[in-house]
N, C-alpha and C positions, 0 to 999 in steps of 0.2 A: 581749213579745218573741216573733218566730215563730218554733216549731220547725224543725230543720231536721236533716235528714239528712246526714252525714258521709260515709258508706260510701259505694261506686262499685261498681256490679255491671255494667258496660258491658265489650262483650267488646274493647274497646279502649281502651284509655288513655293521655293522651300520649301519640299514636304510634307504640304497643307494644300486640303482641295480648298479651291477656289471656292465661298460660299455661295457668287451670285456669279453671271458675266458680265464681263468687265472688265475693268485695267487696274489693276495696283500700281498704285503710283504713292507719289511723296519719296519720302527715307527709303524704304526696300526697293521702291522702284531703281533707284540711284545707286544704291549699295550693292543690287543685281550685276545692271550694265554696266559699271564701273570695276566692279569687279572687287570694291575695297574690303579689304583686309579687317571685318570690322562684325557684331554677333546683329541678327538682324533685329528692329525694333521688337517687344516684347507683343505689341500689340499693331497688324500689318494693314495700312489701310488701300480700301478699293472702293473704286468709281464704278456701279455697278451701271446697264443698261438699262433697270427701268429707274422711277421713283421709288426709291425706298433708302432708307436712312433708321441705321442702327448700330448697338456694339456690343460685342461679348468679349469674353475673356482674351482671344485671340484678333480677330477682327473689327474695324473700323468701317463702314460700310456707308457711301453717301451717293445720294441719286445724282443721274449723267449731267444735270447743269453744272458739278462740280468739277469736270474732266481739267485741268491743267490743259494750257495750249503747250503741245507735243506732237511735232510735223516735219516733215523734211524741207518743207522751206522758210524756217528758221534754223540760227547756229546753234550745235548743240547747248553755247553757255547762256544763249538765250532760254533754252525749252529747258535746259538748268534752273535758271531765275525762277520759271516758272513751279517748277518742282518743288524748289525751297521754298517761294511764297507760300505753296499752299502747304508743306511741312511745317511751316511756321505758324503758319494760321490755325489749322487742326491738329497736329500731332505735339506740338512744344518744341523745344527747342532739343536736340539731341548732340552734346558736346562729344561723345566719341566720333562720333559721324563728321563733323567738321572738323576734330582735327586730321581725319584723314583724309578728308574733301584737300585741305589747305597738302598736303604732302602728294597729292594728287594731282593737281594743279599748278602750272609756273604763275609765276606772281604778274605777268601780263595779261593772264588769264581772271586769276582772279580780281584784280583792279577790272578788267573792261565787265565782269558780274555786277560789281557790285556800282558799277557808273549806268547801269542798264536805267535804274531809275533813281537816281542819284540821292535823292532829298528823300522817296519815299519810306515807310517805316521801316517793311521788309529789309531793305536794301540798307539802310543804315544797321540794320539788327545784324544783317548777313558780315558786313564791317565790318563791327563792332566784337563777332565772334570768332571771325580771321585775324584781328589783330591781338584780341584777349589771349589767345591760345599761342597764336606766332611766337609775341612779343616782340611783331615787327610793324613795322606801319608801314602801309602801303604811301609808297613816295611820291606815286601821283595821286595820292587823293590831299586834298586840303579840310581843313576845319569845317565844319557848318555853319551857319548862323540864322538867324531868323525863322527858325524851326519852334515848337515844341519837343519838349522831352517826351519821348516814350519808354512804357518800361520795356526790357528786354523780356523776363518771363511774361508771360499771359495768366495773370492769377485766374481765370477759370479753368487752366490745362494745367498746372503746376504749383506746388507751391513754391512761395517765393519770400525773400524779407525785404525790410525796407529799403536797400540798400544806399549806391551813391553817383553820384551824377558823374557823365565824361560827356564833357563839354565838347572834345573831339567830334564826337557822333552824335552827343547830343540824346542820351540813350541811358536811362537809368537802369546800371547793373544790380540788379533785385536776386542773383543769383546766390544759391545761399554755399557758398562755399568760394574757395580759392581757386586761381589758374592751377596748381598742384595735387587739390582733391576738392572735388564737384561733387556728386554724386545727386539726382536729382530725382523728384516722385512727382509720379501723375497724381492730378485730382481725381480720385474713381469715388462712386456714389460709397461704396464699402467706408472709404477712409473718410469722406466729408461727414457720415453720418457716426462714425467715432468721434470726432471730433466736437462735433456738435454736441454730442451725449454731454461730453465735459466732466469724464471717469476720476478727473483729480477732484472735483468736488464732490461727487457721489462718496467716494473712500473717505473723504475728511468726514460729512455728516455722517455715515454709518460709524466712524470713529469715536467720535465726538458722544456717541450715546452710549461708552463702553464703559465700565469701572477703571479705573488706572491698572488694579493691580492683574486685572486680566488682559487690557490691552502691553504689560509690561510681559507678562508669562507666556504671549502670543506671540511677541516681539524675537522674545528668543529662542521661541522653537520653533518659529519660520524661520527666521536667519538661520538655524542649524539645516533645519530643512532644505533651505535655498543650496547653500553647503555642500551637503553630501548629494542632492542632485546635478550641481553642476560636475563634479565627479566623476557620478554615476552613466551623467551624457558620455563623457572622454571613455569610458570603459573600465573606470575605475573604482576602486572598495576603499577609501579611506580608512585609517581608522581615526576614530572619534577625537583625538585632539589635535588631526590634522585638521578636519573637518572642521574642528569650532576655529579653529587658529585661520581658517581662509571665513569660516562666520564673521569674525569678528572684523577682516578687512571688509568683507559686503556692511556690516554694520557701521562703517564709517565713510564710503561711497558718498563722495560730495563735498566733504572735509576737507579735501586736499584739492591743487589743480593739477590739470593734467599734464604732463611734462615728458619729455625723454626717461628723466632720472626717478619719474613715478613709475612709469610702465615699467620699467628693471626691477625696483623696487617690489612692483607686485608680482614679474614673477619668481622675484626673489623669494616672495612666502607662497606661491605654489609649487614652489619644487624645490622640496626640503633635499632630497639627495641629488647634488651636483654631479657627481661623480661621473656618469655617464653623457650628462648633457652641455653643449658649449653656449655660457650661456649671455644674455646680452643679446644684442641687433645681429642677427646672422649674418657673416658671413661669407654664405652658401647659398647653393641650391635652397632647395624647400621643397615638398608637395605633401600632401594628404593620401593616402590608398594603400595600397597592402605591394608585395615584393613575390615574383613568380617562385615558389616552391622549387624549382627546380634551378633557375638559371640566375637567379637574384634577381632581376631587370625589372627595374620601378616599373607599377602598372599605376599612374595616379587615375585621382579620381578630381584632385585641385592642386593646379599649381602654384606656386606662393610667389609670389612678387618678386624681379631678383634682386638680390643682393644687393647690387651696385645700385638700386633705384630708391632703396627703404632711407635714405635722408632726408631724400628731396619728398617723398608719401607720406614718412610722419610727420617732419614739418609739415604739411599740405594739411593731414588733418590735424594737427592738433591747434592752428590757426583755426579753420575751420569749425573747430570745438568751440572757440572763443569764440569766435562771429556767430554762433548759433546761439551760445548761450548769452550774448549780449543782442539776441536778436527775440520778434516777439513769435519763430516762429512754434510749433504745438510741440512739448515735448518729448512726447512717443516721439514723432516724426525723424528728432534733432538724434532720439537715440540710437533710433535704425540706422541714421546718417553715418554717425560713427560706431560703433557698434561692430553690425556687419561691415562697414570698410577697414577697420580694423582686422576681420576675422581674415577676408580674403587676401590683403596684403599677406597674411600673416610673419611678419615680420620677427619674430622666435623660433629656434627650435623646436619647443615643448613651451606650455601653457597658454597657448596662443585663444583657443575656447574660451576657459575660463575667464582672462582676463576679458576677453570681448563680453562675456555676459554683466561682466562686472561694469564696465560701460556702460550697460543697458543702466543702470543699477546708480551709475555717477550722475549721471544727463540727468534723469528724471529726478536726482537728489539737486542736483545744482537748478533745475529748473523749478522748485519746487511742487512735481508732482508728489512725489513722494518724501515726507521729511527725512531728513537724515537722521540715521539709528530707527528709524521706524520700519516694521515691516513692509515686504513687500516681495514676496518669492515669487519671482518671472522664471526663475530655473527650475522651480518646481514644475512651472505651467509647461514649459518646453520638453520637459523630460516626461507628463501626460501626452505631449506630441509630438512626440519625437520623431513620427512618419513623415510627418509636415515641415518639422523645422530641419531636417537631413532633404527634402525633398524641395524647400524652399534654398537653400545651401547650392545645392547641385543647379536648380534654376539659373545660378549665376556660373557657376565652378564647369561644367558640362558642355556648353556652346562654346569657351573660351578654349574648351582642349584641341579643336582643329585650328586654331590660329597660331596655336603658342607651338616655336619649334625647341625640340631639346634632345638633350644626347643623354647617354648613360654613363656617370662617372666611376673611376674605379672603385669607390667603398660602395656602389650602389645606388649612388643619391642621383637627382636632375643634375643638369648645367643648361638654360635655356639660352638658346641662341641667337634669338630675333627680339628686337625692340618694345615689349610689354607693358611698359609706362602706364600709357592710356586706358587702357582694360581697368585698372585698381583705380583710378582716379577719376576716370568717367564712366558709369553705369545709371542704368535706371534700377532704383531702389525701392520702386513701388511694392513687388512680393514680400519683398523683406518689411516695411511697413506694414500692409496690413497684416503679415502672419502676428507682428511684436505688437499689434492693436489687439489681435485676437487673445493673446496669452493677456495682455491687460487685461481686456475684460474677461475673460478668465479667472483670473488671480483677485481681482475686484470682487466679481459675482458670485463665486466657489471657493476657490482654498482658504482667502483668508476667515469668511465667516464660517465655514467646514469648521477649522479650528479656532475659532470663537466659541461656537455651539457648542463642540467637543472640552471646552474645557469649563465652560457655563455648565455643560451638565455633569463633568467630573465634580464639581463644588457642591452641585445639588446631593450628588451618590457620596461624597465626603461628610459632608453636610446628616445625613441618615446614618451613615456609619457609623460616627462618631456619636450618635445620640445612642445609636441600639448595641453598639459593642465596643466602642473607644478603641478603637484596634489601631496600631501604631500605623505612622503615612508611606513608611515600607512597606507593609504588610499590605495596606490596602492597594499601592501603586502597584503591586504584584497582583491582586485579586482583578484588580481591573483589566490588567495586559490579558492575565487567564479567561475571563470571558468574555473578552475581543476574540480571542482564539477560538473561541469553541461556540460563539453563538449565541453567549450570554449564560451559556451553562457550562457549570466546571466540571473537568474529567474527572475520571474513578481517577487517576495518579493523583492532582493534586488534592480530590478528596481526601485520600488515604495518607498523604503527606503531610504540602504544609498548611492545607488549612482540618486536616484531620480531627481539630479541638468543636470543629463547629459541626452541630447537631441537625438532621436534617431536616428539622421542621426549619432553623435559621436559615440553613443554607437554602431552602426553597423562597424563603421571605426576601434574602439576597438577591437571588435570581431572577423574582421577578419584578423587585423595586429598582435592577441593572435595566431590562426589558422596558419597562416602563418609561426611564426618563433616556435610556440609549437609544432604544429603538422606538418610541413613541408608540409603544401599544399600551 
């Protein structure tokens, strides 16, 4: 076997200047020289030449005592081992990468890896992840004994749940998902210190101090809200008792479990007219993006999971739903898990969005962040950032467009031709975490008490109305929309019309007891 060098000393990589000099090594290193089929880690790390140790958004950055042994006189599966140990050490574990390490690799190969240091943790981990994904075992290796367990995530690089012991390896699987859908998140300061906040408690005691009949009145005009925003994401204008009729399924999010026969079910109430859509588990092709003006030929911008693989993905996650929601791990985390793996599969026709937000919407009802039937508009929050969550989307959809191959079918749609599996069931799902943290605390900190306020001081201005001119709760819900419009002051038109009975010394008393308790002057 020829030796071969791992390490990357090029002052650019991937498209990315090199921050320091040095070697990138770890995952991109291997994924470089190998050549595999695979999106490079989200975050690339290098052994820089002097002492310095650091990280940002893109790069991992550690002084030269950390260099991996990487030389021509060791076997490459040797300066391999090396590689993975220290991929395993500082970066977490990255299940795309090994299952195409294992596809990579004859299985003589990989046996004499992982006998390199037989007993050691690494090399049990390295197993451990060859035979998890295989679901084969290697025939020359034997059981362990006399070992401790270690866990396989590194709870300071990942989160992880309790999971369960394999005696085999001897190797507690803390993994929070299935061989079928994984999906895994870095520790980053961003998300530990969400976490810590502990945004489910904050929401109950601000709750907590609200009158019933306003947190009821709040209730249901964020779930409308939530509604017509997730809508409004898809490019669409509901009208109003489409709207409240998908309100009302977000208002029950948690109620039900998640199933094959739910998912149809839901988007059986987002797409009232069938006619044009086939609907149920596609079939088909799939992609997201727009079609050339001239010649038809799909330009995507995300290709959707094929067809032939959406059994084996949704069973994957909706296991994976259960093992989360019976696990202790945070529940934002568990909803980005599923959620966006839902979104990217996509696994329908049409309504494929909506239902993923609704997701968002289940997890955090089943996990009790947020009770069910209680507010809680995340679509609202996302359709505020929209730049971000199309931007965070593409993060994943974008890098996977040079791997995925596919043809043009005659009505216009994909047909993917090379083996995809992997890409929807193993990702790193850190982006998508912290953006669905951000819209929390968002929705937390702004929309919901936004409309608290707003409707604590429509009571106050009902409240005076009704003392200085008893005017019916029509008339005044119209006077109040009117001077939202304009400023607090109403136009010569509705002057002159429908509030044309009131005199203008009133109407100025109006205007500025609106002022007063709207706008706090």
């Amino acid at each position: 076997m020829n030796s071969t060098h791992f390490s990357n000393n090029a002052p650019v990589f991937n498209g990315l200047n090199v921050p320091e000099e040095g070697n990138v090594v770890g995952y991109a290193a291997v994924i470089q020289q190998l050549k595999l089929k695979v999106t490079m880690p989200n975050q690339i790390t290098l052994v820089c030449n002097q002492n310095k140790k650091y990280q940002n958004e893109q790069w991992q950055v550690f002084p030269k005592s950390y260099l991996p042994e990487d030389h021509s006189e060791i076997t490459e599966i040797e300066a391999l081992f090396r590689q993975l140990v220290f991929a395993l050490k500082y970066e977490g574990v990255n299940l795309l990468f090994f299952s195409a390490l294992i596809n990579h690799y004859h299985t003589q190969e990989l046996t004499a890896l992982v006998n390199i240091e037989p007993t050691g943790q690494y090399s049990r981990k390295i197993w451990f992840l060859i035979e998890w994904i295989s679901g084969k075992e290697l025939s020359q290796k034997e059981n362990l004994s006399k070992k401790s367990y270690v866990q396989l995530l590194d709870d300071k690089l990942q989160y992880s749940i309790t999971g369960t012991k394999s005696p085999r390896h001897l190797i507690i699987n803390n993994l929070p998902g299935t061989v079928d859908f994984c999906p895994l998140i870095r520790k980053t300061e961003k998300l530990e210190n969400y976490v810590l906040a502990n945004y489910s408690e904050i929401k109950s005691d601000y709750l907590k101090g609200l009158r019933k009949d306003i947190l009821q009145r709040a209730s249901a005009f964020l779930l409308l809200k939530d509604s017509k925003a997730s809508f409004t994401i898809e490019g669409e204008s509901p009208k109003s008792k489409r709207a409240a009729r998908w309100g009302q399924a977000i208002g029950q999010a948690g109620s039900k479990n998640l199933s094959k026969e739910e998912l149809i079910r839901l988007q059986q109430i987002v797409i009232e007219d069938t006619r044009f859509v086939d609907m149920g588990f596609r079939e088909k092709g799939g992609f997201v993006g727009e079609h050339d003006r001239t010649s038809g030929e799909p330009l995507p911008d995300h290709i959707s999971a094929r067809w032939q693989d959406l059994n084996q993905l949704i069973d994957g996650l909706l296991t994976t739903n259960k093992l989360l929601l019976e696990s202790v791990i945070d529940p934002v985390l568990g909803a980005a898990i599923i959620a966006f793996g839902f979104v990217f599969i996509h696994p329908f026709e049409d309504g494929n969005g909506r239902i993923h937000r609704y997701l968002i919407h289940h997890m955090l009802a089943k996990k009790r962040f947020a009770q069910q039937g209680m507010i809680f508009p995340i679509s609202a929050s996302i359709l505020d950032h929209i730049d971000d969550y199309r931007e965070v989307l593409e993060s994943y959809s974008q890098p996977l467009l040079d791997f995925i191959q596919w043809k043009e079918t005659s009505d216009h749609n994909i047909e993917v031709l090379n083996e995809t599996l992997d890409y929807y069931r193993y990702y790193d799902a850190t982006k998508q975490a912290e953006f669905l943290y951000d819209c929390v605390q968002d929705t937390i900190e702004n929309i919901i008490p936004q409309e608290i306020n707003y409707l604590t001081n429509y009571d106050k201005f009902k409240t005076f109305i009704d003392d200085e001119f008893e005017m019916p709760d029509k008339m005044l819900s119209l006077l109040v929309r009117f001077l939202e419009q304009n400023e607090g002051i109403l136009s010569n038109r509705a002057r002159e019309k429908e509030f044309e009975s009131l005199k203008d010394h009133e109407l100025a008393v109006i205007q500025n007891k609106y002022l007063e308790i709207f706008k706090k002057k």
